[in-house]
C-alpha positions in Angstrom: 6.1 127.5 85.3 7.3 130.7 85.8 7.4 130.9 89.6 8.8 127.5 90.0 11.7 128.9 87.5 12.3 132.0 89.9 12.5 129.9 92.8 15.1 127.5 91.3 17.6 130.4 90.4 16.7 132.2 93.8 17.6 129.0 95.6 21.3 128.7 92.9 21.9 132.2 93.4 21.4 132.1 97.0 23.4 128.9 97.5 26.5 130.9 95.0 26.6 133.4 97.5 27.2 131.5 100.4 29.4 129.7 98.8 31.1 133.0 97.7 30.8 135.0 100.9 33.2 134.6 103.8 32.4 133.2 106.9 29.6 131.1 108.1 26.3 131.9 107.3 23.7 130.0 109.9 20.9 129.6 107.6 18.8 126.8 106.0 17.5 125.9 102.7 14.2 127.8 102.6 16.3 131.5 104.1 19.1 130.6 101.2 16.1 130.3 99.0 14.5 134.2 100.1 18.2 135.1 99.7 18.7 133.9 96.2 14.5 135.3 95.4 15.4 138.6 97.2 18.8 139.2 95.7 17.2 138.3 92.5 15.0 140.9 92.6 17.3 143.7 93.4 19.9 142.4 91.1 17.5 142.2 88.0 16.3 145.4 89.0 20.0 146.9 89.0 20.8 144.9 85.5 17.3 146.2 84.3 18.5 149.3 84.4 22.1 148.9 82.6 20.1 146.6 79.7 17.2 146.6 77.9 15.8 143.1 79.8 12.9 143.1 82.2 13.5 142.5 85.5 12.0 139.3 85.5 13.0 138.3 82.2 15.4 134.8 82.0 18.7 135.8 81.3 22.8 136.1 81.5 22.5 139.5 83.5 19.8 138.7 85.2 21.6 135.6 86.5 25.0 137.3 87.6 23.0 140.0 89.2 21.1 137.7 90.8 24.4 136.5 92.4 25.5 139.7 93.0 22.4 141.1 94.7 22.2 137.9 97.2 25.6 139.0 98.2 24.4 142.1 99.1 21.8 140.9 100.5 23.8 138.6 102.9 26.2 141.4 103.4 23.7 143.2 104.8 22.2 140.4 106.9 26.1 139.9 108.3 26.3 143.7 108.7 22.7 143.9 110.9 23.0 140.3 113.3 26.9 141.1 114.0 27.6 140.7 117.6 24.6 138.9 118.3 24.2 135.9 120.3 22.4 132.6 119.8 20.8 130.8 122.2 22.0 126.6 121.6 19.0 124.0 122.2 
């Protein structure tokens, strides 16, 4: 149950961050999802260290950090496929 939890809140977090973040973000459930898991871990991480919590414990930092880190995250995604081009189909 555990796992299935930390998916759900990767895929919120990930979906609050594109919602937050400027721009267009070309990316589809299952990348929002890694996103939201991947900005989870490094904002749970960060909180852990501010708080007594675990990193992978269920709670109100670990949630806005989970926000936060996904915005890093796609920050860094913008950052490293700027001034790339796509090819259409």
């Amino acid at each position: 149950m555990g796992i299935i939890l930390f998916l759900i809140m990767g895929l919120v977090a990930g979906l609050i961050a594109r919602a937050i973040m400027p721009g267009s973000q070309k990316m589809g459930l299952l990348a929002t999802t890694v996103v939201g898991v991947v900005g989870s871990f490094v904002g749970g991480f960060v909180a852990s260290l501010f708080t007594h919590h675990s990193v992978l414990e269920f709670n109100t930092s670990g949630i806005i950090g989970s926000i936060l880190g996904a915005l890093a995250v796609l920050f860094i995604m913008g950052y490293a496929t700027r001034g790339r081009t796509y090819a259409r189909v």
